[in-house]
C-alpha positions as MATLAB code, in Angstrom:
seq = 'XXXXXXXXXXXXXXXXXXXXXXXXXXXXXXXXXXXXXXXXXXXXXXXXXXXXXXXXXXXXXXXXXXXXXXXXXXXXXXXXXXXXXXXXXXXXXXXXXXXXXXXXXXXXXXXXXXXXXXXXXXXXXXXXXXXXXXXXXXXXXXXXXXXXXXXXXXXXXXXXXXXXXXXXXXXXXXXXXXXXXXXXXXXXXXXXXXXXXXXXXXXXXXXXXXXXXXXXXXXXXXXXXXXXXXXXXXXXXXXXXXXXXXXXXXXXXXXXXXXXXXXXXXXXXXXXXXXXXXXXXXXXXXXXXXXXXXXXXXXXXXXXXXXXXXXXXXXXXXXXXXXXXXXXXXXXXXXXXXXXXXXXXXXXXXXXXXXXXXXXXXXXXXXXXXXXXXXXXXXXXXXXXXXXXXXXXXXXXXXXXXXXXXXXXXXXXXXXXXXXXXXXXXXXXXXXXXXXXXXXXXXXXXXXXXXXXXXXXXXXXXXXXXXXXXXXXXXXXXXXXXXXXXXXXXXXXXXXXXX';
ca = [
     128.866   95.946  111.847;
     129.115   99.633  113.595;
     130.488  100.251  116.795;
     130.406  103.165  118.754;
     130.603  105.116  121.865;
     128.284  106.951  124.014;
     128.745  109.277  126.959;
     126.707  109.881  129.858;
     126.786  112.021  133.029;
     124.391  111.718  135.987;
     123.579  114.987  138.494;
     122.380  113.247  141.337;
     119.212  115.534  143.180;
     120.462  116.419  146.384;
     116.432  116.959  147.508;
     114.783  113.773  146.757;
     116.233  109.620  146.358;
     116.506  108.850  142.891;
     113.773  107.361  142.519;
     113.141  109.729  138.990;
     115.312  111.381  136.476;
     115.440  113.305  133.520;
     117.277  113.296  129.913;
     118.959  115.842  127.668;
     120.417  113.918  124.810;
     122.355  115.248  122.297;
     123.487  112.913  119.102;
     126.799  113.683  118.027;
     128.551  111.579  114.717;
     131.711  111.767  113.473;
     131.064  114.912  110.799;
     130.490  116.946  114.241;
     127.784  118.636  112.898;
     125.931  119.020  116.421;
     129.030  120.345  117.958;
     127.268  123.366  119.434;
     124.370  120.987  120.964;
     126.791  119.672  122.596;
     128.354  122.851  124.455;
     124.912  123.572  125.175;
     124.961  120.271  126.708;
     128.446  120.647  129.094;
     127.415  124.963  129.756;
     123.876  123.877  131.055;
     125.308  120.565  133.004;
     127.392  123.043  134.856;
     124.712  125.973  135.084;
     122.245  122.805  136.976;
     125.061  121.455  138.824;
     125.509  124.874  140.938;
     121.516  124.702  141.741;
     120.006  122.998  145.181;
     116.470  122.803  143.696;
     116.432  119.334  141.757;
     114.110  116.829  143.055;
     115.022  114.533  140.064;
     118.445  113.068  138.708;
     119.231  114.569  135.338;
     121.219  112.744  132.736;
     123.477  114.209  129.963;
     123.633  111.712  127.172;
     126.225  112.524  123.822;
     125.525  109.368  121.215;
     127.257  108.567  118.598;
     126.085  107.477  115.461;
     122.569  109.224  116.468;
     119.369  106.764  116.841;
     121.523  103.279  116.782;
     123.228  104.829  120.013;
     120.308  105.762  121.517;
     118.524  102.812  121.359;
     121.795  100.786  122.174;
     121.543  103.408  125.470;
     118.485  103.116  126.468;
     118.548   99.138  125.861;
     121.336   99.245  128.765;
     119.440  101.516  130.873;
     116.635   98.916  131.256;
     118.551   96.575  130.860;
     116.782   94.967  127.903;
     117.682   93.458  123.906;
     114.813   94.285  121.866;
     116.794   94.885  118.149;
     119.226   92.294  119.227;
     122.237   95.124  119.735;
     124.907   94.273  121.470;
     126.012   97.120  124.319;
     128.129   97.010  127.371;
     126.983   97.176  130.721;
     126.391  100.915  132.726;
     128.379  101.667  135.256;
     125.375  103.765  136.693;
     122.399  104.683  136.392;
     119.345  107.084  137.503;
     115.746  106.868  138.483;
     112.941  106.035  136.092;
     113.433  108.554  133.168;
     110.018  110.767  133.156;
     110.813  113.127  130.480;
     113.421  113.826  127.553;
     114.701  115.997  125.116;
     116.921  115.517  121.957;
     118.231  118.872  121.270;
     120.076  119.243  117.870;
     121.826  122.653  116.539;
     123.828  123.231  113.660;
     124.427  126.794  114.137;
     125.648  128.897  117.265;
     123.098  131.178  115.783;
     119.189  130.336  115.472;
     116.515  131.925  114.174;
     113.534  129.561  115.134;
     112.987  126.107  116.807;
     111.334  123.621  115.042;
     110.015  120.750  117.141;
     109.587  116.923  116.670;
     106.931  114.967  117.865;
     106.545  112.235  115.273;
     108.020  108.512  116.951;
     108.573  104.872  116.114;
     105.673  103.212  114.928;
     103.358  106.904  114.857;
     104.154  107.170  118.855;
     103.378  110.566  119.877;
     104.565  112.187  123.381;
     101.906  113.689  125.389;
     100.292  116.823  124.097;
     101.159  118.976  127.925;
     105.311  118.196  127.344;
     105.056  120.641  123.367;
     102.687  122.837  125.159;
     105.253  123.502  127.657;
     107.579  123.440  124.831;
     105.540  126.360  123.431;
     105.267  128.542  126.631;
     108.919  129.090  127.134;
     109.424  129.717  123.647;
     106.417  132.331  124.085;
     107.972  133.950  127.444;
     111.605  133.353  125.975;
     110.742  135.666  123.174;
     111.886  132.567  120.739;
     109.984  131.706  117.039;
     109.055  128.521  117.609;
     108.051  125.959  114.473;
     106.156  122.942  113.551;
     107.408  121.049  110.523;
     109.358  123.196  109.796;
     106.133  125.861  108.746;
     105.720  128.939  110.940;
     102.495  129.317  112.919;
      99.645  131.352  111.195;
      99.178  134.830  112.892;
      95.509  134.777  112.010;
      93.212  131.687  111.598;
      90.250  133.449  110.764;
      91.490  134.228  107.482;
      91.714  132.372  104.791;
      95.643  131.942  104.757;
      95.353  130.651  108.129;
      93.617  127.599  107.704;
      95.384  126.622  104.557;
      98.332  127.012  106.444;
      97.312  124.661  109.080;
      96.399  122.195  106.419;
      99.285  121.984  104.539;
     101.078  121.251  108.599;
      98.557  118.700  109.411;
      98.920  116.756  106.260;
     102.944  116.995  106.759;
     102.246  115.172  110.329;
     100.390  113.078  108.947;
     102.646  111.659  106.076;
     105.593  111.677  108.277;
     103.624  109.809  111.185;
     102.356  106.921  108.659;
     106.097  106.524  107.775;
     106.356  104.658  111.249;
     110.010  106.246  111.501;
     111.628  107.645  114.255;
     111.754  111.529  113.293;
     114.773  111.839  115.921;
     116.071  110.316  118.710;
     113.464  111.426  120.964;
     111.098  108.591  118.913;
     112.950  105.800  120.601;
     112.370  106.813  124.064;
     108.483  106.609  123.099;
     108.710  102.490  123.024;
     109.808  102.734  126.524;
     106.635  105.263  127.998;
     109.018  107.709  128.257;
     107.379  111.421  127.150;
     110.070  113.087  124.814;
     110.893  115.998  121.979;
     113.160  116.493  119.590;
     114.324  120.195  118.953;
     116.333  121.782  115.764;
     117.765  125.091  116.010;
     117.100  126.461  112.409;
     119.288  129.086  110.914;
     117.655  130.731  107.986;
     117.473  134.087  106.168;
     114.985  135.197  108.585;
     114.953  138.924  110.300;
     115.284  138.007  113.838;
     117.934  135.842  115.563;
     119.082  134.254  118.928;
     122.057  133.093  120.606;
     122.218  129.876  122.521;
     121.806  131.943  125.558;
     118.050  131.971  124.658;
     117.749  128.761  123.790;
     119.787  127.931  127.243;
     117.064  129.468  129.154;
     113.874  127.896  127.655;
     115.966  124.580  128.121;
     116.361  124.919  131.695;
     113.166  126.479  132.429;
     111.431  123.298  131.183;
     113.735  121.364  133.077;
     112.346  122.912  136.091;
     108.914  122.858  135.393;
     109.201  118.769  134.904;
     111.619  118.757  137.794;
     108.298  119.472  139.924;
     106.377  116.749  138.531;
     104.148  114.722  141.414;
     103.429  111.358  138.225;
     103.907  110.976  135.027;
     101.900  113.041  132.011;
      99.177  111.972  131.511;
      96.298  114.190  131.860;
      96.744  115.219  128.193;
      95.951  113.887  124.496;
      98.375  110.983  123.662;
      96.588  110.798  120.231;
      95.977  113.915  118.096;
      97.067  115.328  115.119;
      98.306  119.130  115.126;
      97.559  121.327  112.487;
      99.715  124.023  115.000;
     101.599  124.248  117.675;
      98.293  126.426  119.516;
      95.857  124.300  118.138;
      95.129  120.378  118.029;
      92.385  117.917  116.655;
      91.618  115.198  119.207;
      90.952  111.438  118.663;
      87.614  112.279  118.997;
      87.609  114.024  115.868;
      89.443  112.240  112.978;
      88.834  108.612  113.859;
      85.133  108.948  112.596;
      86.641  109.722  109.164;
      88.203  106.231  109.191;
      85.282  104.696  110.532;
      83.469  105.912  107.647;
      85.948  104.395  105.138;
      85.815  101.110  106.781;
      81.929  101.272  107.163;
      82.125  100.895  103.540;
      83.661   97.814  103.494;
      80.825   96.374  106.052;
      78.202   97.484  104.040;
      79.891   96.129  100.388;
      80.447   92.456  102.426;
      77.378   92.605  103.698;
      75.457   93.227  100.200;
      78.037   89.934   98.926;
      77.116   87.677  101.718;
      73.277   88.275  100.896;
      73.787   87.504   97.116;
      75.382   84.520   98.492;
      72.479   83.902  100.556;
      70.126   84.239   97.791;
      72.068   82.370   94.890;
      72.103   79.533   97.401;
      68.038   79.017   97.350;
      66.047   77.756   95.024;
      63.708   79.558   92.880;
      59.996   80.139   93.175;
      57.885   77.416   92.014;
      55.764   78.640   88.617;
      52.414   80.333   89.042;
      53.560   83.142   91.600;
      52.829   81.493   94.888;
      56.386   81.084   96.386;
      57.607   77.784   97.124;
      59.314   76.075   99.520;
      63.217   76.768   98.187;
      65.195   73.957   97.469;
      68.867   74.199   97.658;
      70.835   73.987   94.912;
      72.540   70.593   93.874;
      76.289   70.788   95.920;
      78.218   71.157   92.011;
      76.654   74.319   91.874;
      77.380   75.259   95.740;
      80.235   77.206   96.814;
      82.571   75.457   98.736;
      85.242   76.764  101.291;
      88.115   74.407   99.380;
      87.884   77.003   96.466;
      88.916   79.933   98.530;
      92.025   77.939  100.170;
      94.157   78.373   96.788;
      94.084   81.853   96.370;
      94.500   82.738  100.212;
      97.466   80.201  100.823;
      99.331   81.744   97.554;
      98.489   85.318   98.486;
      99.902   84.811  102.029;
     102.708   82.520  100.585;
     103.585   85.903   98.437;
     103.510   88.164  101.479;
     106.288   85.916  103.422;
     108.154   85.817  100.252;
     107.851   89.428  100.498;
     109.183   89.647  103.579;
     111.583   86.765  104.023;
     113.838   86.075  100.879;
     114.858   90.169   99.947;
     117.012   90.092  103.181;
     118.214   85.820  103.117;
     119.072   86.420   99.716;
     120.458   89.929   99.795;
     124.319   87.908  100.374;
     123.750   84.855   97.246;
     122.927   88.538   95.004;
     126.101   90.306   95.699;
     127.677   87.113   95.412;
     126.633   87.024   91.399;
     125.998   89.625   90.926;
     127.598   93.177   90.823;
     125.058   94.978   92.996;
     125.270   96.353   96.879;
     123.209   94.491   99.212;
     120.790   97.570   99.615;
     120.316   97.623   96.137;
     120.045   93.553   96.219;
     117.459   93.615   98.385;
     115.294   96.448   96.634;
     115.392   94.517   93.432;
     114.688   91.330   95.087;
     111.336   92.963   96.879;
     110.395   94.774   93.609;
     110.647   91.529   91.903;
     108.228   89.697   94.233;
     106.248   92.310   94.314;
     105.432   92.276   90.576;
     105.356   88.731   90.829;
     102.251   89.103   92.403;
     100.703   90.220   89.369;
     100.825   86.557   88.048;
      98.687   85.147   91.475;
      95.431   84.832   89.340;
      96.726   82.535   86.500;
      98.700   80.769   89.449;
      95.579   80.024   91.558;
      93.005   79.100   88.713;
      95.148   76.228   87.930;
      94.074   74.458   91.176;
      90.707   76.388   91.679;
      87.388   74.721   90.681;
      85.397   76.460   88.349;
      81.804   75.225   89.417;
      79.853   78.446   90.135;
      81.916   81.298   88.972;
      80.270   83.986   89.751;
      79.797   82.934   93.362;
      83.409   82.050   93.637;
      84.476   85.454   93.144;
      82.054   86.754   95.148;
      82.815   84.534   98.121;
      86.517   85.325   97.778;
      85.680   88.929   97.693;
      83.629   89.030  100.983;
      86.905   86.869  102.882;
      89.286   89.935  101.417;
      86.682   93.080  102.433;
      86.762   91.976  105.780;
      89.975   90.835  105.519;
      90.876   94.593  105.036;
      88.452   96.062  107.255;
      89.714   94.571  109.798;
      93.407   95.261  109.388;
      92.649   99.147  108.566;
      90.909   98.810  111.795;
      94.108   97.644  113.672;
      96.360   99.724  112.133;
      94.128  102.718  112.552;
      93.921  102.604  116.109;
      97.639  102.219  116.793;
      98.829  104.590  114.150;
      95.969  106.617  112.843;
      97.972  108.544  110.057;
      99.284  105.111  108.406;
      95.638  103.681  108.188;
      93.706  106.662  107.294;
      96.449  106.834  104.324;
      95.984  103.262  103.038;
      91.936  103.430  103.987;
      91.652  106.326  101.603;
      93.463  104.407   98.989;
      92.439  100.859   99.365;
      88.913  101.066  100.046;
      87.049  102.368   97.381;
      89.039  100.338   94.347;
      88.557   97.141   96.570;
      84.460   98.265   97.097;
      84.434   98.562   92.798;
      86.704   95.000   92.275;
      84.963   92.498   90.363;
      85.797   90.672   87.166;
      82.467   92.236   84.783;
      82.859   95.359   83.666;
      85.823   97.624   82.135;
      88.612   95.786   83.519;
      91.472   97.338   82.233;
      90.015  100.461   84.194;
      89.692   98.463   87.644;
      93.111   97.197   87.160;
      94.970  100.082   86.738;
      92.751  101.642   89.958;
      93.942   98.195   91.499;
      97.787   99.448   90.874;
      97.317  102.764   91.533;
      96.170  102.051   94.811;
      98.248   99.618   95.939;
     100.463   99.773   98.718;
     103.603  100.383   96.523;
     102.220  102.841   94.285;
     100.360  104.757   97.901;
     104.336  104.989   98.852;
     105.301  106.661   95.983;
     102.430  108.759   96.050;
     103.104  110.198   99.572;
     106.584  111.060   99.079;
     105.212  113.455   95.837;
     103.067  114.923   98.314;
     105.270  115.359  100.970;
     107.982  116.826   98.902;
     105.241  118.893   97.127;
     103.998  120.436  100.768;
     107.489  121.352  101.706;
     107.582  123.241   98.288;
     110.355  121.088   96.827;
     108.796  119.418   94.035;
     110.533  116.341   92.741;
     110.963  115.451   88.993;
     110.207  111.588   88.111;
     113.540  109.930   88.043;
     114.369  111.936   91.599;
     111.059  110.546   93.113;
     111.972  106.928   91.764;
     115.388  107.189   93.638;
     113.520  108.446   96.599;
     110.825  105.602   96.350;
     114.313  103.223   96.162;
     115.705  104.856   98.676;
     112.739  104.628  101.368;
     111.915  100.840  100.485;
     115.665  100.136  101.177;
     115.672  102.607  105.099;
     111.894  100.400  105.588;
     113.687   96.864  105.412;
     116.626   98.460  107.437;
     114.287  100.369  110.226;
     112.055   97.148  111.163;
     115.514   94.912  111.370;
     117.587   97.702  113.868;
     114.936   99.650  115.585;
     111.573   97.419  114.927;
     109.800   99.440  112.853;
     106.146   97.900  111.589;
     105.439   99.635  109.036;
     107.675   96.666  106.602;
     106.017   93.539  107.963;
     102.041   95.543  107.930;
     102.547   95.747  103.860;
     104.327   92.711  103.153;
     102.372   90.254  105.736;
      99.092   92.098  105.686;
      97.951   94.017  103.286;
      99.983   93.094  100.377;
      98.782   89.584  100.305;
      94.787   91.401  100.940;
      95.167   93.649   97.772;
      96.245   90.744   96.266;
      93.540   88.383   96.584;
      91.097   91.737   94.982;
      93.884   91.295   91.978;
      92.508   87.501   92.210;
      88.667   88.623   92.320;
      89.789   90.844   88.943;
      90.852   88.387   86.821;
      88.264   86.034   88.180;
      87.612   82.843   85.278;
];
């Protein structure tokens, strides 16, 4: 149970009804560690409050205990219970919120801005509010950041592009996470357009006083403050390899429709075997035959696929369900936390898994084999394709990430062959081991490498804030692995070990 407080302040416009407003938030917790956000806050709520030129209401929102006040705010404001958190009634409120910005500082000194786009569930803002982020940073005189990487000076070279790669691929892990990367990604759920911005003090030549930042507050303040409708003339989907430069939808989704074209093509060669082993064969002497089907024992039948998908979705709501029911009995007998309780508990399913083939060959039939496995292969491919298809277009980092994984080890699944080799691609790539891949990477891009046992805390760590996101905020990106495509890689595990 947490409780908490939030404060709020509304300047009415004294041109227009208020019909529209604005936010500046500012998250505030009991270490006080954004104390100087906060006088930012109060000196520029008295700087506007002297002005005659607002056409929209402005609200000044302190939180306390950072996103769960937010979103108990903004539940309030619109007077809705999405997470289930329980809030008290507003005493007032503005207009429809257009715009807002999270500002956070931990210095009365900054050297450089960095910027948050990244939302709940891979929500981005639109793509005019950071370039009017940018172009008061540029006329302000202020260094102005992107993941925390400054922008390259030349992109022609080769330092320039590498740069931008390294910034793009950052986005792009920290987009798949599905996790608010401030509290500007909770305003995103309700089609509100909003930023996060850290003041960054480090070693760097050139510094700034809150003055500056001040100034490129409150001239972006204006600029939405003249705003006829909401953005939308701009990119809601893109991926930014800099703050100058952007790659459209256009662009990347091709690269997952490639992935996935795989898939089509791999159940399409299955479903032709199929096809095939189904007829008869030529009659002898060359001329071809009428075909003649093949007696029903030898047929493939539907009721042998039932076994395998029923336990594989069986383990996905295990998955899902008993780590936080039975987080409470485990602390009860046993001397664990209940995070830790309920990252054993999914680690334990999840290994579980591994035991799903000699599970489902108890009950499976094994007339035709070979066409069993191929038939349950074909339901999984487009299974997948069509989840990675889903996923892709609502959070485009998250599925390119599992597409590049997933697909080709599911394309090479089958029980002939080396199968040691196809098993251990089968782990590699599954959606556990893809999770402890990215945070490698993403700890490798912002040149902090991690050693193993600091990488296996981490990988703890983030399976434990996953379960804990999707149950306060509603984060997806739990329930997509544990009801999706957990339960999909394991019915390729199934085609594996195929008797």
């Amino acid at each position: 149970m947490v409780s908490g407080t939030n404060v709020y302040g509304i300047l009415r416009a004294p041109r227009a009804a208020s019909t529209e407003s604005l936010v500046l938030t500012v998250p505030c917790g009991s270490d006080s560690t954004n104390s100087q956000a906060v006088g930012l806050l109060l000196a520029l709520a008295a700087h506007f409050r002297g002005q005659i030129y607002w056409a929209k209401d402005i609200v000044f929102l302190v939180t306390e205990h950072d996103l769960l006040g937010t979103e108990a705010w903004l539940e309030a404001y619109h007077d809705v219970n999405v997470t289930g958190m329980q809030s008290s009634p507003l005493q007032g409120r503005a207009g429809a919120i257009q715009a807002a910005v999270a500002l956070e500082l931990s210095s009365d000194v900054v050297t450089s801005l960095d910027v948050a786009v990244e939302g709940l569930n891979g929500q981005l803002p639109n793509l005019d509010l950071l370039n009017l982020f940018q172009t008061f940073c540029q006329k302000g005189g202020l260094l102005c950041t992107l993941q925390g990487k400054l922008q390259p000076e030349d992109w022609t070279s080769l330092d320039g592009p590498l740069q931008g790669l390294q910034t793009l691929l950052l986005m792009v892990l920290r987009q798949a996470s599905g996790r608010p990367h401030g509290s500007h990604g909770l305003f995103l759920r309700y089609r509100v357009e909003a930023l996060t911005l850290r003041g960054i003090n480090s070693f760097r030549q050139y510094k700034y006083d809150l003055v500056a930042v001040g100034k490129a507050l409150e001239g972006m303040f204006r600029k939405l403050n003249h705003l006829l409708e909401r953005l939308h003339q701009s990119f809601f989907l893109y991926l930014l390899p800099g703050l100058s430069r952007f790659v459209s939808i256009g662009l990347y989704m091709p690269a997952v429709g490639f992935l996935l074209l795989v898939l089509g093509l791999k159940a399409l060669e299955l479903w032709m075997q199929l096809h095939e082993a189904g007829m008869g064969l030529e009659e002898p002497g060359g001329a071809p035959g009428p075909s003649v089907p093949l007696p029903p024992s030898q047929g493939v039948g539907l009721a042998s696929l039932v076994a395998p998908l029923l336990i594989s979705q069986a383990m996905g709501l295990a998955l899902y369900v008993l780590p936080v029911l039975g987080q409470h009995v485990a602390t009860q007998h046993f001397p664990v936390a209940e995070a830790e309780a309920v990252v054993l508990t999914l680690l334990a399913i999840y290994a579980a898994g591994l035991a799903l083939p000699h599970n489902t060959h108890r009950v499976v039939s094994t007339q035709a084999p070979d066409r069993g496995w191929m038939a349950l292969k074909l339901v999984a491919l487009i299974y997948l394709a069509l989840q990675l298809g889903c996923i892709a277009l609502t959070n485009f980092s998250l599925g390119f990430l599992l597409a590049t994984t997933m697909v080709p080890t599911a394309a090479l699944a089958k029980p002939h062959g080396p199968r040691t080799l196809y098993a251990a691609l089968l782990v590699l790539t599954s959606p556990a081991a893809t999770l402890l891949g990215s945070l490698f990477l993403w700890r490798e891009l912002q040149e902090a490498p991690l050693s193993l046992a600091e990488g296996w805390q981490l990988f703890l760590a983030a399976l434990a804030q996953g379960v804990l996101e999707h149950h306060t905020y509603g984060a997806l990106l739990f329930p997509l692995l544990s009801l999706g495509l957990y339960p999909c890689w394991l019915l390729f595990w199934n085609v594996l070990f195929w008797k």
